[in-house]
C-alpha positions as CSV (number, residue, x, y, z in Angstrom):
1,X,0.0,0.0,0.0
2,X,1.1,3.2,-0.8
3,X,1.9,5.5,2.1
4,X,1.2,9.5,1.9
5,X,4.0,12.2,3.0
6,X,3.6,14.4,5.4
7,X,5.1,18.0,4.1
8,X,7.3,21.2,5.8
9,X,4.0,23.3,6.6
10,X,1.5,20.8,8.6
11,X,3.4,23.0,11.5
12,X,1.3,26.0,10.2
13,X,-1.9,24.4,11.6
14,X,-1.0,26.3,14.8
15,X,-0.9,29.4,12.9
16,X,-4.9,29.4,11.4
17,X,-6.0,27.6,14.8
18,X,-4.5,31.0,16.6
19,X,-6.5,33.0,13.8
20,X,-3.3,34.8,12.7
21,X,-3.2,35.8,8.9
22,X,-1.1,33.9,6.7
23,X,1.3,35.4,4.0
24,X,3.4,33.7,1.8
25,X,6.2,35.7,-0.3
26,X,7.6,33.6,-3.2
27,X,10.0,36.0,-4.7
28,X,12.7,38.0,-2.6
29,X,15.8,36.5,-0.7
30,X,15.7,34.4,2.2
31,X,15.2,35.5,5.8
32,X,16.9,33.8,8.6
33,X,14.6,31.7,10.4
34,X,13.9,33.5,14.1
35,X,15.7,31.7,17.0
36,X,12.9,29.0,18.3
37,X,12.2,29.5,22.3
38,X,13.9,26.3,24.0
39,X,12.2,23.6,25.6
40,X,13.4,24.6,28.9
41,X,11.6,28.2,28.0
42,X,8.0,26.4,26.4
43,X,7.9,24.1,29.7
44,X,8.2,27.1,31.7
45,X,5.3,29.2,29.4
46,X,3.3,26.0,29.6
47,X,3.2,26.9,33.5
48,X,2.7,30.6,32.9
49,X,-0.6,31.7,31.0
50,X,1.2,35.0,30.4
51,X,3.9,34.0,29.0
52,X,2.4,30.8,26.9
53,X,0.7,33.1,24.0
54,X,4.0,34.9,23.2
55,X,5.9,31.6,22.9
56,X,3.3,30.1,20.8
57,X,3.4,33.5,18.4
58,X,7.8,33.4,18.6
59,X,6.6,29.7,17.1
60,X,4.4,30.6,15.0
61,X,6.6,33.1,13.3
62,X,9.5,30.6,13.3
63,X,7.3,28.5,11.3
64,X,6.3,30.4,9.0
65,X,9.9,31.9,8.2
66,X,10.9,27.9,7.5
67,X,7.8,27.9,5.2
68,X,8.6,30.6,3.1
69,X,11.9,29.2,2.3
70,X,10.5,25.7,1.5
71,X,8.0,27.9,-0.7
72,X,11.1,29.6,-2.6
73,X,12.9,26.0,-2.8
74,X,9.2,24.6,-4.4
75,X,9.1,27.0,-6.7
76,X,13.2,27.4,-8.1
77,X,12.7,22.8,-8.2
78,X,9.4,23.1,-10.5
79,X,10.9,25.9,-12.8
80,X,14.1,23.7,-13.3
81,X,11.6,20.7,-14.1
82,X,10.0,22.4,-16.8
83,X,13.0,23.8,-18.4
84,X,14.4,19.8,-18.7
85,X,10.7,18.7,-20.0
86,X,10.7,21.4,-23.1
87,X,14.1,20.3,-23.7
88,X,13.0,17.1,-23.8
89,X,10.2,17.7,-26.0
90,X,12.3,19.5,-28.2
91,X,14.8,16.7,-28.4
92,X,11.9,14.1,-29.2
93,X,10.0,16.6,-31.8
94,X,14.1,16.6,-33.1
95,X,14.0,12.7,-33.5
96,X,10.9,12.3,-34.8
97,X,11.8,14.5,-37.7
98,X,15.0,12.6,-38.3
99,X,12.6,9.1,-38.0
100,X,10.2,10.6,-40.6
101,X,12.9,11.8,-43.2
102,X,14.5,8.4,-42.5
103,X,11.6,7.0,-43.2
104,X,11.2,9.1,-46.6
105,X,14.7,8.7,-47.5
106,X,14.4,4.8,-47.6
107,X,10.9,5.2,-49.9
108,X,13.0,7.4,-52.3
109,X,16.1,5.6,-52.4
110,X,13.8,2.6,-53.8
111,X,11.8,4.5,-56.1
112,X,15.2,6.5,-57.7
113,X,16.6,2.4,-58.0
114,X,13.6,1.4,-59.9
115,X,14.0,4.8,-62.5
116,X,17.6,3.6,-62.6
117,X,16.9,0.3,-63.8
118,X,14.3,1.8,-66.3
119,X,17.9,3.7,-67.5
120,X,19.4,0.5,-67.2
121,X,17.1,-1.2,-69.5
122,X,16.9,1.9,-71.7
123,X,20.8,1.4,-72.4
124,X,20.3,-2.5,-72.7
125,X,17.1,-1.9,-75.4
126,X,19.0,1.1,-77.6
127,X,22.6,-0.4,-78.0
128,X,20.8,-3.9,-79.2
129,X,18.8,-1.7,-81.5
130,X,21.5,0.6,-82.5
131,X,20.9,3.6,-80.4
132,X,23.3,5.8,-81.6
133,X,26.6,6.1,-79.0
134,X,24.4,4.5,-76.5
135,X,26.4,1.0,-75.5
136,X,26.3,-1.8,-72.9
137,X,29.7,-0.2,-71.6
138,X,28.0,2.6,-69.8
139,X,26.8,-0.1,-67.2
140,X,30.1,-1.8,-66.9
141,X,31.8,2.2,-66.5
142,X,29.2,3.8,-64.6
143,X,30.5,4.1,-60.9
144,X,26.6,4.1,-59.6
145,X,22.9,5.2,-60.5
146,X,24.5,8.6,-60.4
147,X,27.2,8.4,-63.2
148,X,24.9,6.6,-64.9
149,X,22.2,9.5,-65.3
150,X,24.9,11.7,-66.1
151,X,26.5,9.5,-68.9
152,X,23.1,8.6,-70.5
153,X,22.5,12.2,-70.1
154,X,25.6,13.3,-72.5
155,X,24.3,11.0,-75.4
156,X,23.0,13.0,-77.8
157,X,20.4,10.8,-79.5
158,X,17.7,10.3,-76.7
159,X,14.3,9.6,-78.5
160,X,11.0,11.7,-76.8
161,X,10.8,8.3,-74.5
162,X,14.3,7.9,-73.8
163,X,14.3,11.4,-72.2
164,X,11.3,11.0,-70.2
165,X,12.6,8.2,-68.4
166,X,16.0,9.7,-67.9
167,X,14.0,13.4,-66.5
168,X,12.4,11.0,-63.9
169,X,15.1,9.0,-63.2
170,X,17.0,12.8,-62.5
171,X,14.2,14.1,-60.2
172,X,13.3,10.7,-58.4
173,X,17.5,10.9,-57.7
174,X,17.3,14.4,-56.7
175,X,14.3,13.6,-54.2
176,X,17.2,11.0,-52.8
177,X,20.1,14.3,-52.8
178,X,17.2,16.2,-51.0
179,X,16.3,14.5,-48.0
180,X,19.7,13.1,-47.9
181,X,20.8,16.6,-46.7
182,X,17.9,17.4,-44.7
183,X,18.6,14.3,-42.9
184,X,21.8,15.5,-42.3
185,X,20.4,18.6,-41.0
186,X,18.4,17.0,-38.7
187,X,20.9,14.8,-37.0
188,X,22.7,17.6,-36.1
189,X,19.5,19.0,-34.9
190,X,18.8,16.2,-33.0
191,X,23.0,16.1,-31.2
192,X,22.4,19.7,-30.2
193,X,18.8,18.9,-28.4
194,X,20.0,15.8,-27.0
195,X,23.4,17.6,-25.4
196,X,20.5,20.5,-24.1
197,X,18.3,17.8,-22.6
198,X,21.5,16.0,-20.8
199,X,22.2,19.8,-19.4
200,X,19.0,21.0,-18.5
201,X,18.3,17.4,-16.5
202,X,21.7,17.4,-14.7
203,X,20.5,21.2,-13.4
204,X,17.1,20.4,-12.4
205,X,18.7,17.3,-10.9
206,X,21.1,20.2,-9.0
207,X,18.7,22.4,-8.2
208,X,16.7,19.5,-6.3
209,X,19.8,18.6,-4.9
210,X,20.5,21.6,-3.1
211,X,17.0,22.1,-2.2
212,X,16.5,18.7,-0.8
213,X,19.7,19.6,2.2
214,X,17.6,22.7,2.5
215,X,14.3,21.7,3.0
216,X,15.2,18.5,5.0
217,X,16.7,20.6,7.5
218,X,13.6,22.4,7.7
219,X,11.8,19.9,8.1
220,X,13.6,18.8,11.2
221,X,13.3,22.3,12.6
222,X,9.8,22.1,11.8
223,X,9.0,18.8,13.5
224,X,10.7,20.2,16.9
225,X,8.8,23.3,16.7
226,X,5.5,21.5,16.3
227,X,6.1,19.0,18.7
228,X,6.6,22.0,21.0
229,X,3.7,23.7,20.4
230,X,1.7,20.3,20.7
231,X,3.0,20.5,24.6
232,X,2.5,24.1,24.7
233,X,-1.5,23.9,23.9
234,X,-2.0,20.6,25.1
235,X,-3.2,19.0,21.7
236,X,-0.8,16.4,19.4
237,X,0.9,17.5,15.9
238,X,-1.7,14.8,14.2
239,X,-4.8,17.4,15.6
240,X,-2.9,20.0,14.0
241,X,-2.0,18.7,10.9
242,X,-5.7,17.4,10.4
243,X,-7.1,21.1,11.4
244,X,-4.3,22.8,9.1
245,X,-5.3,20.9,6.2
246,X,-8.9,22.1,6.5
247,X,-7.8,25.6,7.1
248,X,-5.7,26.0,4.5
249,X,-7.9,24.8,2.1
250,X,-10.5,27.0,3.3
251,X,-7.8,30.1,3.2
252,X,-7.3,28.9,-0.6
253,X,-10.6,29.2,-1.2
254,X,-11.2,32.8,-0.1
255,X,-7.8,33.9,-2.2
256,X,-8.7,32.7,-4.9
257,X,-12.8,34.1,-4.6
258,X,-11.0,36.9,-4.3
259,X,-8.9,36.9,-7.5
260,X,-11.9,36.9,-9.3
261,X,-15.0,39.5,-9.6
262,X,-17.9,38.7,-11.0
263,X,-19.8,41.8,-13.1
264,X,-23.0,41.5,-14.5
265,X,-23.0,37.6,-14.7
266,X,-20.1,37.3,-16.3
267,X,-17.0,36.4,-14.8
268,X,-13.6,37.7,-15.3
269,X,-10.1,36.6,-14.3
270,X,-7.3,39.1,-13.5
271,X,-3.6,37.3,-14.4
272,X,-1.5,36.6,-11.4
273,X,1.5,38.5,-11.8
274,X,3.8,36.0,-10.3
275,X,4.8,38.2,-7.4
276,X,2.1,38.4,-5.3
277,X,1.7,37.2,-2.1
278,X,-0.8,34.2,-1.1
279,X,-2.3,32.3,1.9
280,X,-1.8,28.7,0.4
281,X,2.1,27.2,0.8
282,X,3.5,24.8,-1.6
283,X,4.5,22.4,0.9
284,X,1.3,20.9,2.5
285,X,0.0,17.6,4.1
286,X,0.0,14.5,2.1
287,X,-3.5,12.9,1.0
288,X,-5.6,15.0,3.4
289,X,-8.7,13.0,3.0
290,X,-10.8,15.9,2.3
291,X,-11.7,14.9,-1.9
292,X,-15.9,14.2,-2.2
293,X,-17.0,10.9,-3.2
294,X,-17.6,11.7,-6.7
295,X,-15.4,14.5,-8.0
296,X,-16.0,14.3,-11.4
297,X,-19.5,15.0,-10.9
298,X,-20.2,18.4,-9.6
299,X,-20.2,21.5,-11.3
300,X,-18.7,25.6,-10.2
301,X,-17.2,25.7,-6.5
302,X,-16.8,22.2,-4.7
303,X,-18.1,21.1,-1.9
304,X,-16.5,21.6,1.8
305,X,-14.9,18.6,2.8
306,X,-14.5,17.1,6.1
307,X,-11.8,17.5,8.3
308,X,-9.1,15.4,6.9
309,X,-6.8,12.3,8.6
310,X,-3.7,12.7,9.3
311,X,-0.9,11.8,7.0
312,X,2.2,9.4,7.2
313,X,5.7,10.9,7.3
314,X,8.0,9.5,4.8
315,X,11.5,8.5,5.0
316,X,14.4,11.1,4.2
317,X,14.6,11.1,0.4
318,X,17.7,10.4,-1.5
319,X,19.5,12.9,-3.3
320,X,18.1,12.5,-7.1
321,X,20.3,10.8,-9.5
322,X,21.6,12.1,-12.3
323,X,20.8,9.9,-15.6
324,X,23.2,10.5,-18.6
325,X,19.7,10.3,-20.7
326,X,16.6,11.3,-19.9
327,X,13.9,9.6,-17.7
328,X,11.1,9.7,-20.4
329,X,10.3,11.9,-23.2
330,X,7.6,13.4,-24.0
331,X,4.4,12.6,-26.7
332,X,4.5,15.7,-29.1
333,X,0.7,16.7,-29.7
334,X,-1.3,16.8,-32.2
335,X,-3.6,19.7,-32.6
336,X,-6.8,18.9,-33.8
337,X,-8.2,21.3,-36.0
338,X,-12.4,21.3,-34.3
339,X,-12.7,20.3,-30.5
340,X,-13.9,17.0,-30.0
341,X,-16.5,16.3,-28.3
342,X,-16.9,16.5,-24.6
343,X,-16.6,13.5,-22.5
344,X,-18.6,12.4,-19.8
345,X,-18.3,14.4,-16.3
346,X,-17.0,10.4,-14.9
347,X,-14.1,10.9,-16.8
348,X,-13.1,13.3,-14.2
349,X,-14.0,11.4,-11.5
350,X,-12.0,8.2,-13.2
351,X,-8.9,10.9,-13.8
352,X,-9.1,11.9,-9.7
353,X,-9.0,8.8,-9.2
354,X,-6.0,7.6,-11.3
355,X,-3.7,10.1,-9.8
356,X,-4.8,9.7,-6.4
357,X,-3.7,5.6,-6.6
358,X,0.0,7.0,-7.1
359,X,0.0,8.8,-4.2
360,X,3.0,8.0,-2.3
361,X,5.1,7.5,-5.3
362,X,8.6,9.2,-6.1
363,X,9.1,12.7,-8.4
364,X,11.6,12.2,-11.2
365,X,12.4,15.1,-13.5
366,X,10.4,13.4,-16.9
367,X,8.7,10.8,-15.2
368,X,5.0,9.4,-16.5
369,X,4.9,6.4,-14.3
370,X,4.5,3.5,-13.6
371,X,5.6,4.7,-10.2
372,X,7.6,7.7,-10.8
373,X,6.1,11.4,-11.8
374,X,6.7,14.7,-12.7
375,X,3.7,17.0,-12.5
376,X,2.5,17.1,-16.3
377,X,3.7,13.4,-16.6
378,X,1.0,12.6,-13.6
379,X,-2.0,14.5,-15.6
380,X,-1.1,13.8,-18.9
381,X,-1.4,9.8,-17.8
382,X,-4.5,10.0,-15.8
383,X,-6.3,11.2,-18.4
384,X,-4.7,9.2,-20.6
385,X,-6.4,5.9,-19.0
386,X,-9.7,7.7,-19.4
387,X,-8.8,8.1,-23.0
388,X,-8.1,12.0,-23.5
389,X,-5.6,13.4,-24.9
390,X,-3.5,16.3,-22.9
391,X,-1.4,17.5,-25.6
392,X,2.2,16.1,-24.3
393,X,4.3,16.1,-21.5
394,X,5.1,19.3,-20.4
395,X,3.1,21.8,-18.8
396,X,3.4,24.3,-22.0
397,X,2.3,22.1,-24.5
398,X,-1.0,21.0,-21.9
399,X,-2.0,24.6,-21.6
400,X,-1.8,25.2,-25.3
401,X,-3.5,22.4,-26.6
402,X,-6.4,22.9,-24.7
403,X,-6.3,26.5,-25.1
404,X,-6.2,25.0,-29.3
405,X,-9.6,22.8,-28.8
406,X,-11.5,25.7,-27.0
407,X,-11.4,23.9,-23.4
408,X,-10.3,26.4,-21.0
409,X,-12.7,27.7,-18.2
410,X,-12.0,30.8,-16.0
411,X,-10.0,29.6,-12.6
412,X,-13.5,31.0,-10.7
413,X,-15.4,28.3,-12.7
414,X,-13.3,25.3,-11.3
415,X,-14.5,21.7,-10.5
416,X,-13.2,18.7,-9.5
417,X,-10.6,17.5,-12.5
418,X,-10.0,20.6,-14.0
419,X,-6.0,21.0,-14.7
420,X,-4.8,24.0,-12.4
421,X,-1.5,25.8,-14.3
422,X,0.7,27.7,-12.0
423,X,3.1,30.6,-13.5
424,X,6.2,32.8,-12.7
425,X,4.9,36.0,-14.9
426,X,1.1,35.1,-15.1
427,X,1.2,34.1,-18.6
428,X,1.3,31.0,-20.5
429,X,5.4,31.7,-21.2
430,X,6.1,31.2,-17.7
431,X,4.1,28.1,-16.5
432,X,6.1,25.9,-14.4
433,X,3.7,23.1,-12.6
434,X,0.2,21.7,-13.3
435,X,-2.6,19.8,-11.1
436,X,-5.6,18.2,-10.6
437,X,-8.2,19.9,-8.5
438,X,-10.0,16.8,-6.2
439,X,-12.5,19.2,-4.2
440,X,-12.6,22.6,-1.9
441,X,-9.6,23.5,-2.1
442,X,-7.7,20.7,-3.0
443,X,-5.6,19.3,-5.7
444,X,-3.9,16.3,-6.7
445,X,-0.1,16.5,-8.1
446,X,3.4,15.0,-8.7
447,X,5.1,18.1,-6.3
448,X,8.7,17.6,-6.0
449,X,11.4,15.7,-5.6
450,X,11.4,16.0,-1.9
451,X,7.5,15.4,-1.9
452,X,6.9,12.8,-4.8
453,X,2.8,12.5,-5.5
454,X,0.0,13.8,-2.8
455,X,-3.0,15.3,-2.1
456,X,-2.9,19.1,-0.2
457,X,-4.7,22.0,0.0
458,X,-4.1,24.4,-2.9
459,X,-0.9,26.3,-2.8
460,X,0.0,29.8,-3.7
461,X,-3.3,30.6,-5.5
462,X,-1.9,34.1,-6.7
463,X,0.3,32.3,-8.7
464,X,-2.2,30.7,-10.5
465,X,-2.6,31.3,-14.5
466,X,-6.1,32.5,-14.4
467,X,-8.0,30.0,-16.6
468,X,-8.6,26.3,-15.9
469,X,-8.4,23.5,-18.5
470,X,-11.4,20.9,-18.2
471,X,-10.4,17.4,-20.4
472,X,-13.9,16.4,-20.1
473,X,-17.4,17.2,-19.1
474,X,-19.4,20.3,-19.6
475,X,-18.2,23.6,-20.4
């Protein structure tokens, strides 16, 4: 059975329990975490009422300092990861163009040695009938079909039929010159996108790297500070994790009602900008428990779950491996030229589903299972097994293509299986990371290499691209 992981920020549970406002700054450089009070100083606030609520607020802060930084680390890990898919798309698109003139280059080669024969035979038939100059030696002399276009091409006594066949011969052999050199083209093509994939993987690999000693040691600072605030109220960290869960998605909610303003019945989205600040974090509990029953099924604003369970902690991740090739690559779309037509709302539901079975499995920069992800490799294969197409694997590509079949809704219009699309500037150019929303304020996704796949309330909801793509059901 797969287990869930529990992220940096179940600590914040302390923080919406207290009622104090949340803000999350993605951009900017990192702060120095505040000095945490000592357990010799919470055991003496836990005797003094006075003195408890300004140690749990020197916590609070402390913990939201540590999540901020795991924010920043989220963010730098999933930009990395998108630079290595393009690549990677780009080096596929590169090889698929080499297979197809391959491909053309061995139908041309076999239709220019059938014209050369006909010459062959044209050389044979005139010297026996005495064709002028035309003689059996040009076929012992003639190096290849080549030299012997061009000698048959010096005679001087070609009848109407003689020159036909020699003009097609010529162009069928030039079709062969043609795609010879475009094939040549495209191998270099393809070196250069292979050498930028290999680059762009071993930095995303790096950047998680780096991020992973970062965030691990967060994590422990984290777990101490919770524990101590546990002791300090009197609850356990599993009561706060639970409540945190359901108050963050609730907090994502009301951001995100409030990115939107609705004008005459007709709603309107204003871009994120990609430097705003936002009450969701990128690093919450695993598999919160708080998805309805049927998700595929409902329409505008999802239900309110119940308070979710608590979620396993996972075991200190490995630093990533670099791979001299990449993981996977990525399925180059195809853009249809008229939408097709929408499937049934249970398709959602099915897609929900899908992704939700892999949580507990690992990220890997290009990864589209069977058990390890990236974020666009996770949707573009749960809808895949309801039999839509995404348009590829890369968050870019996704966007577009269903931007190209007309099935974007406004982010205010979201349901359960729509594709959220998060971005650095607000605009399709920066999109670095996609999801699945599962319910009020929830979403499925592939997070990091830290993380791997789970279930969490909605993070950063100002950096959300302000339209939602819906694979199937009702627009």
């Amino acid at each position: 059975m797969k287990h869930s992981a529990r992220t940096l920020s179940c600590g914040m549970a302390v923080v919406a329990v207290l009622g104090i406002g949340l803000s999350v700054v993605i951009a900017g450089p990192a702060q120095a975490a505040p000095s945490a009070p000592s357990w010799d100083d919470v055991r003496a606030a836990k005797a003094d009422t006075a003195q408890a609520q300004s140690t749990v607020d020197e916590l609070s802060d402390r913990l939201q300092t540590l999540q901020d930084a795991a924010d920043r680390a989220q963010v730098v890990e999933l930009q990395a990861g998108q630079k290595y898919a393009l690549a990677s798309s780009e080096q596929q698109d590169a090889q698929a163009t080499l297979d197809d003139l391959t491909a053309q280059a061995k139908r041309a080669k076999s239709k220019a040695d059938d014209s050369a024969e006909q010459v062959a035979g044209l050389v044979v038939e005139l010297s026996r009938t005495g064709g002028g100059d035309l003689s059996t030696t040009m076929l012992i002399d003639a190096r290849d079909s080549k030299d012997l276009l061009y000698r048959v091409g010096t005679m001087s006594h070609l009848s109407e039929r003689s020159a036909t066949v020699l003009a097609q011969a010529r162009a069928d052999q030039n079709t062969v010159d043609s795609i010879a050199a475009q094939q040549t083209a495209a191998t270099t093509a393809l070196a250069k996108a292979t050498d930028a994939t290999k680059r762009a993987l071993d930095d995303a690999n790096d950047t998680a790297s780096s991020a992973q000693a970062r965030v691990q040691k967060e994590q422990e600072q984290q777990d101490e500070v919770l524990q101590q605030l546990a002791f300090l109220k009197g609850t356990s960290v599993a009561t706060e994790t639970a409540y945190w869960n359901a108050q963050q998605a609730k907090q994502a909610e009301a951001q995100l009602a409030s990115q939107t303003t609705t004008t005459g019945g007709t709603t309107s989205t204003t871009p994120s900008t990609g430097t705003g600040t936002g009450t969701g974090t990128g690093t919450a509990p695993t598999n919160p428990g708080t998805a309805p029953t049927n998700p595929g099924a409902g329409t505008g604003t999802p239900a309110k779950p119940s308070t979710p369970s608590t979620p396993a902690k996972p075991s200190t991740p490995s630093t990533p491996a670099k791979p001299s090739t990449p993981v996977t690559t990525p399925t180059t779309p195809t853009a249809p030229t008229t939408p097709t037509a929408p499937s049934t709302p249970s398709k959602a539901a099915g897609a929900i589903a899908y992704a939700r079975a892999q949580i507990g499995d690992a990220y890997v920069f290009g990864g589209a299972g069977p058990n390890q992800w990236d974020c666009s490799g996770l949707v573009m294969m749960a809808y895949s097994s309801q039999g839509i197409a995404t348009g590829g694997h890369n968050v870019v590509w996704q966007y577009n293509y269903f931007k190209s079949i007309g099935r974007l809704v406004p982010l205010s219009q979201r349901q359960p299986g729509d594709i959220l699309f998060y971005s650095s500037n607000g605009s399709v150019s920066g999109a670095y990371h996609d999801s699945i929303v599962t319910g009020y304020g929830t979403m499925v996704e592939a997070a990091n290499p830290q993380r791997g796949v789970l279930e969490r309330a909605i993070w950063t909801p100002s950096q959300l691209l302000p339209y939602v793509a819906r694979p199937s059901g009702s627009l």
